[in-house]
C-alpha positions as CSV (number, residue, x, y, z in Angstrom):
1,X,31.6,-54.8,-42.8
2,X,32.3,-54.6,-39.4
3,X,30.1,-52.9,-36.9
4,X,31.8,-50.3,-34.6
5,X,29.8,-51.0,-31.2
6,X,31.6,-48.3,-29.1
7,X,30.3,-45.4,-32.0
8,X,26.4,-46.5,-31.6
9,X,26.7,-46.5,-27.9
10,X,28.4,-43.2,-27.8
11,X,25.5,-41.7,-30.2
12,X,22.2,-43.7,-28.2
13,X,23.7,-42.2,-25.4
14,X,23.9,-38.8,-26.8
15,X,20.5,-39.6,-28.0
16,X,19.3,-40.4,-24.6
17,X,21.0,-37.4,-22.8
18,X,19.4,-34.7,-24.6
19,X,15.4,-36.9,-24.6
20,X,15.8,-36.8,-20.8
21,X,17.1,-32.9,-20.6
22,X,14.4,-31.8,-22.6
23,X,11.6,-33.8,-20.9
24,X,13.2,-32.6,-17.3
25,X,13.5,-28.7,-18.7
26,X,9.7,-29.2,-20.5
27,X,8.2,-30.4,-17.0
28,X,10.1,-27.6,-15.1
29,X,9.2,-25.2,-17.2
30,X,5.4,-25.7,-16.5
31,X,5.7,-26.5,-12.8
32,X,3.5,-24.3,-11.0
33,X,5.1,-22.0,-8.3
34,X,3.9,-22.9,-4.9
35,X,3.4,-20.7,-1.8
36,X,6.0,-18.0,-1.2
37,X,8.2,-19.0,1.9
38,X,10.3,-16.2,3.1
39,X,13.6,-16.3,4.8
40,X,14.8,-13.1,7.2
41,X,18.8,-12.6,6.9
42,X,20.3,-10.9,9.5
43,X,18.5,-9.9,12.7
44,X,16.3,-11.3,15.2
45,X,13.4,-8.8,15.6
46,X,11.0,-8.7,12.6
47,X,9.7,-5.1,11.9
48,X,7.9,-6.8,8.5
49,X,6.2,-10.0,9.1
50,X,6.4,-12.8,6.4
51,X,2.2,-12.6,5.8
52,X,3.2,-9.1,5.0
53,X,6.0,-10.2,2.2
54,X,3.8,-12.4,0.9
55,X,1.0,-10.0,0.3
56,X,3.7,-7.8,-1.2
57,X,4.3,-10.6,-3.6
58,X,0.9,-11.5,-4.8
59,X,-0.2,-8.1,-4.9
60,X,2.2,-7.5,-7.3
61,X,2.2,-10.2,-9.6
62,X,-1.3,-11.5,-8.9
63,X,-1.7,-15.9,-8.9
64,X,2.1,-16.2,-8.2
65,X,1.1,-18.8,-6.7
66,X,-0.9,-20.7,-9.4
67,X,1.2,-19.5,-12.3
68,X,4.1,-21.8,-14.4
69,X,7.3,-21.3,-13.4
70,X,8.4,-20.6,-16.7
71,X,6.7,-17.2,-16.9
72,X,7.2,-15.4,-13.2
73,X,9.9,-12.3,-13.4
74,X,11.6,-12.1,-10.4
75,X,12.6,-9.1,-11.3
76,X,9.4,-7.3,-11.0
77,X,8.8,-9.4,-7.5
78,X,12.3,-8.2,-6.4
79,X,11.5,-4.3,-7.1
80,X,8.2,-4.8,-5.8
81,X,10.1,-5.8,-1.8
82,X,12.6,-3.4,-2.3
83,X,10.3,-0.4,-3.3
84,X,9.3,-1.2,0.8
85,X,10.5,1.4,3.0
86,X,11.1,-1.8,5.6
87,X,13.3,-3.8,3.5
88,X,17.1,-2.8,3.0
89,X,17.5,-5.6,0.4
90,X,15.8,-8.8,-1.2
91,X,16.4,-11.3,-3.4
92,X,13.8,-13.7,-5.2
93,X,14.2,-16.9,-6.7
94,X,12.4,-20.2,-7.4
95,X,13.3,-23.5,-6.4
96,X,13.6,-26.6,-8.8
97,X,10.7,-28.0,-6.7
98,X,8.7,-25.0,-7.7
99,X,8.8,-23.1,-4.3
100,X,9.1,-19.6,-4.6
101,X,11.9,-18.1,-2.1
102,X,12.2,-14.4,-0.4
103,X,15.2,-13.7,1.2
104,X,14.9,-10.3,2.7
105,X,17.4,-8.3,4.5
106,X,15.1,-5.5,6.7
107,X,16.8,-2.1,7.2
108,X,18.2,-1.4,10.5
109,X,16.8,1.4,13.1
110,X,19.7,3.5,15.2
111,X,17.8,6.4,16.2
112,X,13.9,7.2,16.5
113,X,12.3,10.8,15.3
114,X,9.9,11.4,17.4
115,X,8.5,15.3,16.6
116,X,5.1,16.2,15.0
117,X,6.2,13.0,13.2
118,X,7.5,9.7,14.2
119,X,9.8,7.5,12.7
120,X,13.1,5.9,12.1
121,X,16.4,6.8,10.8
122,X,18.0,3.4,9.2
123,X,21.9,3.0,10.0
124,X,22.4,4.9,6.1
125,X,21.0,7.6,7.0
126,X,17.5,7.1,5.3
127,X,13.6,7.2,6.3
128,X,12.6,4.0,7.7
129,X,8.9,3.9,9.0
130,X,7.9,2.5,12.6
131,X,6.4,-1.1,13.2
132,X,3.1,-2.0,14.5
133,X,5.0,-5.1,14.9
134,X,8.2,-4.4,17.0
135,X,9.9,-1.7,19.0
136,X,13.6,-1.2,18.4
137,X,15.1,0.4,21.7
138,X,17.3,3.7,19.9
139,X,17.8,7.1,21.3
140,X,15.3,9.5,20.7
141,X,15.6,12.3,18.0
142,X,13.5,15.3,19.1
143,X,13.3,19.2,18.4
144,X,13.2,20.7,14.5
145,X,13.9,17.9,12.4
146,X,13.5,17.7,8.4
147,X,13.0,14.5,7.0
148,X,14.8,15.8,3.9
149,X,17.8,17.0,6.0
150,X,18.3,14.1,8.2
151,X,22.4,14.4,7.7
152,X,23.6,16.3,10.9
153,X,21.6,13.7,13.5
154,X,22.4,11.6,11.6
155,X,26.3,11.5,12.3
156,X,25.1,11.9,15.8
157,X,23.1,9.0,15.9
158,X,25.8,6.7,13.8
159,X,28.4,7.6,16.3
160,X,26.0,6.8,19.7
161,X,25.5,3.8,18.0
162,X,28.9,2.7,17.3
163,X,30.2,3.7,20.3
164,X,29.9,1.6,23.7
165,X,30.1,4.3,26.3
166,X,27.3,6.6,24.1
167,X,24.7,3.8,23.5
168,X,24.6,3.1,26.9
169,X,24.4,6.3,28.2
170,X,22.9,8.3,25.4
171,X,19.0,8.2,25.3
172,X,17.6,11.8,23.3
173,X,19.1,13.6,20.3
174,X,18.0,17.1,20.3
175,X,18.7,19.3,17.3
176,X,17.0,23.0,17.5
177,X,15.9,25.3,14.9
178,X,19.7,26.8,14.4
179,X,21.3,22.8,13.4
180,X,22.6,23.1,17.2
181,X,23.1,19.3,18.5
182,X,21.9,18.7,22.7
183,X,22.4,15.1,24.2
184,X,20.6,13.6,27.1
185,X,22.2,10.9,29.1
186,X,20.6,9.0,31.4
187,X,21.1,9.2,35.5
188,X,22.8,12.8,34.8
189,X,20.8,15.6,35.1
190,X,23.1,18.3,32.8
191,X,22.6,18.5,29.1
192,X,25.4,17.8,26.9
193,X,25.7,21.1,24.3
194,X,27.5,19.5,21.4
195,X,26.8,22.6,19.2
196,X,27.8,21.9,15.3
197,X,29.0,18.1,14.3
198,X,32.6,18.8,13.5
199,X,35.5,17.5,15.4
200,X,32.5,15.3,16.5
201,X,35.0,12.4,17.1
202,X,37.1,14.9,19.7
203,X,34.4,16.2,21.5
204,X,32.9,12.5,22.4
205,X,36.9,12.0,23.8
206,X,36.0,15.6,26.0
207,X,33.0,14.1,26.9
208,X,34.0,11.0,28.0
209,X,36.9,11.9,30.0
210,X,35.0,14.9,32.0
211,X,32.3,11.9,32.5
212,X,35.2,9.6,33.8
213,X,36.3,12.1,35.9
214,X,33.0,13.6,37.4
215,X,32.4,10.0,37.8
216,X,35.3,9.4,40.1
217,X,34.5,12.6,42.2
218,X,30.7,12.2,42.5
219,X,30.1,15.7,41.4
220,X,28.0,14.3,38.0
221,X,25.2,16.1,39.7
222,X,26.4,19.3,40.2
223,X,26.2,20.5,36.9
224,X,23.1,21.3,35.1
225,X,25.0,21.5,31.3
226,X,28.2,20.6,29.6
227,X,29.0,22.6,26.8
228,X,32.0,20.4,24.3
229,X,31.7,23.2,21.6
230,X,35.3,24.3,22.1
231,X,38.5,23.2,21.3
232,X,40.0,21.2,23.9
233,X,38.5,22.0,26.7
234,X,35.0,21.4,28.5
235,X,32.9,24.0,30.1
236,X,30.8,23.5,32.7
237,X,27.7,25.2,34.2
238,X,26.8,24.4,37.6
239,X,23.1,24.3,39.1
């Protein structure tokens, strides 16, 4: 009887495949999960520190650091950094070398509340507390704000800080007790009444071109408010 070589090969090969699969999956399975390292995505200036993650992390699955990686949900971790009013996203994972990884993704700050309460209002519109551990530079929001109702400055905050000409020259959002909408710009001494926030897009084109103008003239300072709230025109009071 002859021996077919090229069929025992092919099967101690099999053989020896799945030994060295099962031994690999067995020892990662009980590798224990090292120190958290977190990774920022996106910006620069940290409003949430990585010793802060990290707490985050063990405080919410305690010994994640001493535990087999076999039997850490990330899924708990995850909600755990994104139940933080600080974090817009994150995403948890462990290495094969047993390191456990954060990336985070902090929300971003485009205007500052600053009433009987102070904090920030994230580019979506939502709550975002201040840092003890950096600053962002945003126009102020001041007057009768609702932290419920933050939709009207908002849309006034979005726009300043999409548009060039606003950001640099807008630095306070005022909203009083009627939902009526006052900018400040700085080196003018008027007040900019932009009353409601419709045809919010065609009253920053009013504004502009009266600054523009003004500009060219050197009679910015002759005017103590600029009122944009109707339709195609710009009214002026002078001082």
């Amino acid at each position: 009887m002859r021996v077919n070589w090229n069929y025992i090969k092919m099967i101690v090969l099999l053989v020896l495949v799945v030994f060295l699969y099962a031994f690999a999956s067995g020892r990662n399975s009980v590798r224990i999960v090292s120190t958290p390292v977190v990774k920022f995505v996106g910006e620069d200036n940290l409003f949430i520190t990585n010793e802060t993650v990290s707490k985050l992390l063990i405080q919410n699955y305690p010994g994640v650091k001493n535990v087999p990686k076999e039997t850490l949900d990330l899924n708990v971790l995850e909600n755990a950094l994104n139940s933080n009013p600080m974090i817009k996203s994150a995403e948890v994972y462990v290495a094969v070398n047993g390191a456990l990884n954060a990336d985070i993704e902090q929300k971003k700050p485009i205007a500052r509340v600053s009433t009987n309460a102070s904090y920030y209002i994230d580019d979506e519109g939502f709550y975002m507390p201040l840092s003890s551990n950096y600053s962002a530079r945003v126009p102020l929001v001041t007057g009768h704000i609702d932290k419920n109702k933050l939709k009207n400055v908002y849309k006034v905050a979005r726009k300043v800080n999409n548009d060039e000409f606003l950001k640099k020259n807008v630095f306070e959002i005022h909203q009083t007790i009627n939902n009526t909408i006052y900018l400040k710009l700085r080196q003018c001494k008027f007040i900019v009444q932009l009353g409601s926030v419709k045809a919010l897009d065609k009253k920053i084109n009013n504004l502009k071109a009266f600054y523009q103008k003004s500009l060219k003239e050197k009679t910015l300072d002759n005017y103590k408010k600029v009122n944009l709230q109707f339709d195609n025109q710009v009214v002026c009071t002078k001082t």
